[in-house]
C-alpha positions in Angstrom: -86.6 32.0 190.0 -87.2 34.9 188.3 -86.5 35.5 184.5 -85.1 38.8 185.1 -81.1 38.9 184.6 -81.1 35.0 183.9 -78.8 33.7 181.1 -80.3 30.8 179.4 -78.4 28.3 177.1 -79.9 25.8 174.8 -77.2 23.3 173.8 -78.3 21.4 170.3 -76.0 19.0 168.6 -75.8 19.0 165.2 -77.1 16.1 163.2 -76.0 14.2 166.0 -76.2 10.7 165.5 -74.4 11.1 161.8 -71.5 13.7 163.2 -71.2 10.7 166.0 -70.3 8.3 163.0 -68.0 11.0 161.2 -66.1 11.3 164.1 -65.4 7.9 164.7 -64.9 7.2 160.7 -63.4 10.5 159.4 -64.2 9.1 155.6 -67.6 9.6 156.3 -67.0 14.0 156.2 -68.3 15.5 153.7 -70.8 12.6 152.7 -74.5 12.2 151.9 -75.0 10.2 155.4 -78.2 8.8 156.9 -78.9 7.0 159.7 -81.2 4.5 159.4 -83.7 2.0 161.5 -83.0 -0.7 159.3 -81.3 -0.3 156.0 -81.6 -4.1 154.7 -85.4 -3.2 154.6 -87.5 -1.5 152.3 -89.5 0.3 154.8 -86.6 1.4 157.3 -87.0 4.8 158.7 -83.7 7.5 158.2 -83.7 8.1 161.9 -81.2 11.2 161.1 -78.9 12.5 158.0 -76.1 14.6 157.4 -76.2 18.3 156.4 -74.7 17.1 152.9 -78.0 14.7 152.8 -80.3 17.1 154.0 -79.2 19.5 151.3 -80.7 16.5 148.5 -83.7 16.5 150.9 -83.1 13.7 152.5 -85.1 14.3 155.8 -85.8 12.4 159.7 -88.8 9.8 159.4 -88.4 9.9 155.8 -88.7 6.1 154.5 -85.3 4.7 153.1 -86.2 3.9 149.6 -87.6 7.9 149.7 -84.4 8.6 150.7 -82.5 6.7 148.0 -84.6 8.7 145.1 -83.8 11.8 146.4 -80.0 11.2 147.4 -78.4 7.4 145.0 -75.5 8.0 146.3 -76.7 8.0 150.2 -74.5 6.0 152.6 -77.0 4.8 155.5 -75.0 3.1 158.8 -77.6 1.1 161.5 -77.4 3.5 164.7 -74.6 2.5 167.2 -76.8 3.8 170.5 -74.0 2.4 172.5 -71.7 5.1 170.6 -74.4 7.7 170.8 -75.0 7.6 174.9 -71.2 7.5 175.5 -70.8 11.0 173.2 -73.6 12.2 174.8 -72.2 11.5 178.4 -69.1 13.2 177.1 -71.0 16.1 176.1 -72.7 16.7 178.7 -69.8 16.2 181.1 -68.2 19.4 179.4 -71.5 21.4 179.9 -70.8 19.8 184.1 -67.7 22.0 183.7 -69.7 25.6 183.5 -72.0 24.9 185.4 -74.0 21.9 187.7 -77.5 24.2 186.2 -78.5 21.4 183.2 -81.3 20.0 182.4 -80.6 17.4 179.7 -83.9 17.4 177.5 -82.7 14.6 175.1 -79.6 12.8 174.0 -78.6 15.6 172.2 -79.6 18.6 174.0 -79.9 20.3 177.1 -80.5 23.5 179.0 -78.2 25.5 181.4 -78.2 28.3 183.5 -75.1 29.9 183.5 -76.3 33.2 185.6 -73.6 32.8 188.0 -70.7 32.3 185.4 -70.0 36.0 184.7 -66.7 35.2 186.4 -66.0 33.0 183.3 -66.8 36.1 180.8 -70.1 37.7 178.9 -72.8 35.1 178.1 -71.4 34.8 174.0 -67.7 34.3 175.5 -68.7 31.1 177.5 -71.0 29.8 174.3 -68.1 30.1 172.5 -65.9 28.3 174.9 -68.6 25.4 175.1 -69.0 25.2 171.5 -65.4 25.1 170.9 -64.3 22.5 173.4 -67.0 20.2 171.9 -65.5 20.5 168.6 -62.1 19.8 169.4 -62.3 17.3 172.1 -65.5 15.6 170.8 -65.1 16.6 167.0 -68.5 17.3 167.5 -70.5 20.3 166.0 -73.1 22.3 168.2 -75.3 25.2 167.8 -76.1 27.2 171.2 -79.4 29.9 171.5 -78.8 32.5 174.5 -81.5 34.2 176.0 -83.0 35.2 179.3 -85.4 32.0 179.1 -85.8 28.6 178.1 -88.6 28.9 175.2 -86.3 32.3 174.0 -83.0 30.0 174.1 -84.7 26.6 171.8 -85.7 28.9 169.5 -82.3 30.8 169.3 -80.2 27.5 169.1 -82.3 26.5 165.8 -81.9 30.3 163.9 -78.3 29.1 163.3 -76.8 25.2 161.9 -74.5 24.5 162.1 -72.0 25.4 164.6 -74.3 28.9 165.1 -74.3 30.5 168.4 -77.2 32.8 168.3 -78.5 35.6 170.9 -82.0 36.5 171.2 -83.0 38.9 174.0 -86.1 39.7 174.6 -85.6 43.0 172.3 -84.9 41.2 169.4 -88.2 39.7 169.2 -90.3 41.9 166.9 -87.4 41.4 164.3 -86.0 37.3 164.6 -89.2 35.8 166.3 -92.3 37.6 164.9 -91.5 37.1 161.3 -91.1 33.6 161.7 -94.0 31.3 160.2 -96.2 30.0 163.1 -95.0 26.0 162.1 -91.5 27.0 163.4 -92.5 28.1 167.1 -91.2 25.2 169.5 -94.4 23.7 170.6 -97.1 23.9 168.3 -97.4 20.9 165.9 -98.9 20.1 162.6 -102.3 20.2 164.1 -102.2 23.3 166.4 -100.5 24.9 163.1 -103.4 24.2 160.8 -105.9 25.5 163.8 -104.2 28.4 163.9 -104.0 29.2 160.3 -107.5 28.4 160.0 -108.1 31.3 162.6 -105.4 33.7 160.5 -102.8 33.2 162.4 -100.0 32.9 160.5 -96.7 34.1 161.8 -95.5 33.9 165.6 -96.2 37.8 165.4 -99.8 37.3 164.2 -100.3 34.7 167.7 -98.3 37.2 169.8 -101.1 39.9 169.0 -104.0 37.8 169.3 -106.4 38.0 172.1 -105.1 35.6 174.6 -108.2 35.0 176.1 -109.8 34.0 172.6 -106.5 31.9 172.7 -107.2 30.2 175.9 -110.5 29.3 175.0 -109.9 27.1 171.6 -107.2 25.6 172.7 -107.2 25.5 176.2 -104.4 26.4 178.8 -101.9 25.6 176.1 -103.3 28.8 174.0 -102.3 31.1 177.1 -99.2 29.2 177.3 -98.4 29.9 173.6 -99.4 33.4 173.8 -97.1 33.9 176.4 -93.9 32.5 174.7 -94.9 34.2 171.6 -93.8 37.0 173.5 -90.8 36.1 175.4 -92.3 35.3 178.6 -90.9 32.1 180.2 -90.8 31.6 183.6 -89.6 28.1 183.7 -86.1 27.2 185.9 -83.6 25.0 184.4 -84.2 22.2 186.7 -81.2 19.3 186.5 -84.1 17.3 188.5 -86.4 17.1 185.4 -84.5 14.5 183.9 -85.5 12.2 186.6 -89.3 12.5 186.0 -90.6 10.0 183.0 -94.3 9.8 181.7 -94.3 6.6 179.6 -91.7 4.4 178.0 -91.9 2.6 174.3 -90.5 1.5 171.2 -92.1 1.2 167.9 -90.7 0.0 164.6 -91.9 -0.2 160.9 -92.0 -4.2 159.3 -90.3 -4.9 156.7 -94.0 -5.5 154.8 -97.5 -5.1 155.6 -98.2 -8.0 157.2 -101.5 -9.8 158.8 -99.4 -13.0 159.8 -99.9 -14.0 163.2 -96.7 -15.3 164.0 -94.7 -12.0 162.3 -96.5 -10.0 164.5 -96.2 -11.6 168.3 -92.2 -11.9 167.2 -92.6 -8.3 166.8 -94.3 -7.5 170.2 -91.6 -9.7 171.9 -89.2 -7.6 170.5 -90.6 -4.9 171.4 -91.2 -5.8 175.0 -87.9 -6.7 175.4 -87.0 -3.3 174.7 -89.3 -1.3 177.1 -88.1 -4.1 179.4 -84.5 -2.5 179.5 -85.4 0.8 179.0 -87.4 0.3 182.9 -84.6 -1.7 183.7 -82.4 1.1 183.1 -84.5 3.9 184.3 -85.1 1.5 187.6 -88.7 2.1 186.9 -92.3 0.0 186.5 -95.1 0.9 185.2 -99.1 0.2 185.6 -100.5 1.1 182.3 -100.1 0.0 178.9 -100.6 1.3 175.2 -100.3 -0.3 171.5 -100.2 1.9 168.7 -101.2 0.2 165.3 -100.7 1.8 162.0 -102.0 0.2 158.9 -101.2 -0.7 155.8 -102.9 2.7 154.8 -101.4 4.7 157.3 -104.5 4.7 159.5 -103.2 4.8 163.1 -105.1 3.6 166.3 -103.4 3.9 170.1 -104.9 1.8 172.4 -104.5 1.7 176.4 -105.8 0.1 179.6 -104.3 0.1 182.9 -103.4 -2.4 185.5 -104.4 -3.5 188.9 -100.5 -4.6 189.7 -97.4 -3.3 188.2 -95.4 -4.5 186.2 -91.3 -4.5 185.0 -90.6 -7.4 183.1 -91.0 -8.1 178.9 -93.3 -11.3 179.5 -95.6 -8.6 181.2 -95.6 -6.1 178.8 -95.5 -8.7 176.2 -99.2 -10.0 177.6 -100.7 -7.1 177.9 -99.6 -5.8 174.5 -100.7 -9.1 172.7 -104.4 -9.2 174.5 -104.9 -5.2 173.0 -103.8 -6.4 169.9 -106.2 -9.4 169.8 -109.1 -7.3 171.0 -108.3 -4.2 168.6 -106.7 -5.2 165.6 -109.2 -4.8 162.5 -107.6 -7.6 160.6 -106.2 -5.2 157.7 -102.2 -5.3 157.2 -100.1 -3.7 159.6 -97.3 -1.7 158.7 -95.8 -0.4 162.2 -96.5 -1.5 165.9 -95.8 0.4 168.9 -95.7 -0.8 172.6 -95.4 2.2 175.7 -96.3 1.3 179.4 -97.3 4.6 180.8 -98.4 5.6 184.6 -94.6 4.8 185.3 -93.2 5.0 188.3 -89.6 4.6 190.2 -88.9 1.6 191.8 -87.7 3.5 195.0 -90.5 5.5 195.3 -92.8 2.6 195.1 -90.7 0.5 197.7 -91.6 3.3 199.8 -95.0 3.4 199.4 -95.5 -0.3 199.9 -93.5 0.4 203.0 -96.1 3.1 204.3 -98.8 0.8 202.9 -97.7 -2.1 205.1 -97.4 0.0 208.0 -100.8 1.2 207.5 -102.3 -1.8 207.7 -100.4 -3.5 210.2 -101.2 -0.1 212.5 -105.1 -0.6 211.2 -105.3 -3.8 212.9 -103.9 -3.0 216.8 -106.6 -2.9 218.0 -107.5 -6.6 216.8 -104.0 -7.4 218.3 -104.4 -5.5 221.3 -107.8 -7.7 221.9 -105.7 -11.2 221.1 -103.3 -10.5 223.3 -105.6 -9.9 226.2 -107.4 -12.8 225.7 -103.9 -14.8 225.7 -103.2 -13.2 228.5 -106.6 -14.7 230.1 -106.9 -17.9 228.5 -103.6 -19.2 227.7 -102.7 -20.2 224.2 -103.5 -17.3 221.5 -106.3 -19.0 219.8 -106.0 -17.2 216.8 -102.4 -17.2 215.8 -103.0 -19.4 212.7 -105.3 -16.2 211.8 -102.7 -13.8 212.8 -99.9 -16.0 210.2 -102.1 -15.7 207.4 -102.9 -12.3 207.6 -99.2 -11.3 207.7 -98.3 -13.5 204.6 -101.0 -11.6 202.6 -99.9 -8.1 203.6 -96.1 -9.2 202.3 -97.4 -10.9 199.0 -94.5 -12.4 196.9 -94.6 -9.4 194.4 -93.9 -7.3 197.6 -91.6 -9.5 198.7 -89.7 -10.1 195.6 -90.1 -6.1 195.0 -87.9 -4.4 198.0 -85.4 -7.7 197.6 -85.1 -6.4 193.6 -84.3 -2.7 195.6 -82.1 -3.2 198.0 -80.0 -4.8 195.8 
């Protein structure tokens, strides 16, 4: 598909989580409101805050007690994810009504092409139909980017919160893109910032006039890539597929204190296996990699990964695993977070298939041993090796095979 012509939305709900929980208690509006990991404890995370919080300074991954300087008279609610997905279905069901062209990034945001909607009116008439059926069916507040591309539209929808609908075409970016300090581009971090400055590049104007071949070789294919969307060039389709492809799954959390206790710490890796268990469950997935992330009392943090021979779906699994690289890596010094992800992740499906093909393979591998056996049956009488012939079968359908396609036909 070609980015000539296209019209790109980025969808972003605003402060999501907390305009979820304003919605559903209306005496929340107008509050100092953060959501927050786990507000009995010292060290919970604010996973998300209202505007009205924001404006004190209260900010995401900022530590509650942080929080509480900055903002006393804070309210802080535990997230309701079963709230959260439902909105979000909601949300994106009204999007479904435009167009079948999404491509949900998060819980909270998503792409569409709308190209074929002219029918429905210019690009800012049907952002400001999408916008406001959100608002009054949802009571939810959105801010949409329009554009001719994907990169063009993220950075459109976050010009303007809340409740902005912003246009940036590709004429507009000398004036709203270039200006606009190189840590704001979507895609370059902390680190890739502080590179860049280091090299004078300062603004998203300075990297769209750098040499992109200099680019390219410090940081690598991603400096072309950058140079690229630094000016407006972003040939990406909104593919409604995407959401269906998955890297790695995980789930961290902060203690409550630094802590080098045994016991604390394995009830913390079940509980943290038991989530990435449903989280593959729900995603129909397995996975045949896995990776702990430590962080110390100091804030020193390690990752460390090893993959499997087998696969593996349930929390005992990833429990094991996750508890032998924490055995073999942990320094002895407090922890203050753990973090457990199985990576090299896979559908279930797709894997049923493939041990399909690879049983197949190996039955088809050994006709010619059959072929042999069944002519000396036919010459002597009772196969002789038919005791050989069980055993080999039972290993090609191991139990895990075995129990595997039963779990997906289900």
């Amino acid at each position: 598909m070609q980015s000539k012509g296209r019209a790109i939305f980025h969808v972003d709900m605003n402060s999501f989580y907390a305009s979820v929980e304003m919605a559903f208690d209306p005496s929340l509006r107008g509050k100092p409101l953060a959501i927050c990991g786990n507000p009995a404890e010292r060290k919970g995370i604010v996973v998300t805050s209202s505007y009205e919080a924001r404006k004190k300074g209260v900010r995401t991954t900022m530590t509650l007690w942080e929080a509480r300087r900055l903002c006393p008279e804070l309210l802080v609610l535990r997230p309701n994810f079963d709230r959260y997905r439902k909105a979000s279905s909601e949300m994106f069901k009204i999007l479904n009504d435009i167009t079948p062209i999404i491509q949900p990034v998060s819980i909270d945001e998503g792409y569409m092409d709308v190209t074929d909607q002219a029918h429905l009116g210019s690009s800012m008439d049907i952002a400001q139909m999408i916008q406001n059926r959100i608002l009054k069916e949802l009571d939810l507040p959105c801010s949409i980017g329009v554009a001719p591309n994907k990169f063009l539209a993220k950075m459109a929808s976050d010009m303007k919160k809340p409740l902005g609908i912003t246009i940036l075409r590709k004429r507009d970016i000398p004036e709203k893109l270039w200006p606009l300090p190189i840590e704001e581009m979507y895609g370059v971090g902390a680190k890739t910032a502080e590179k860049m400055r280091s090299l004078g590049i300062k603004t998203i104007g300075d990297l769209a006039h750098k040499d992109p071949y200099q680019l390219k070789r410090i940081f690598g294919v991603n400096g072309e890539r950058l140079s690229n969307r630094a000016n407006g060039i972003d040939d990406r389709p909104v593919d409604p597929e995407a959401v269906n492809s998955f890297k790695s799954i995980g789930s961290s959390q902060t203690l409550p204190q630094d802590t080098t206790d045994d016991k604390e710490l394995d009830q913390l890796l079940r509980e943290l296996s038991k989530s990435v268990e449903k989280r593959m469950h729900r995603k129909e997935a397995i996975a045949k990699g896995i990776q702990l992330m430590i962080r110390y009392h100091d804030r020193k943090t390690i990752t460390r990964s090893k993959k499997l021979t087998n696969f593996m779906e349930t929390a005992d699994e990833v429990f094991t695993h996750a508890q032998s690289l924490l055995h073999t890596h942990w320094n002895g010094e407090p922890i203050r977070l753990l973090g457990v992800s199985v990576f090299d992740v896979a559908e279930k499906k797709e894997v049923g298939k493939q041990l399909d093909l690879f049983t197949y393979e190996k039955e088809a591998s050994k006709e010619g041993l059959y072929k042999a056996i069944d002519q000396l049956t036919d010459k002597f009488g009772k196969n002789p090796f038919r005791s050989l012939h069980s055993a080999g079968s039972d290993h090609v359908r191991t139990s895990f095979q075995k129990d595997f396609l039963d779990d997906y036909k289900k």
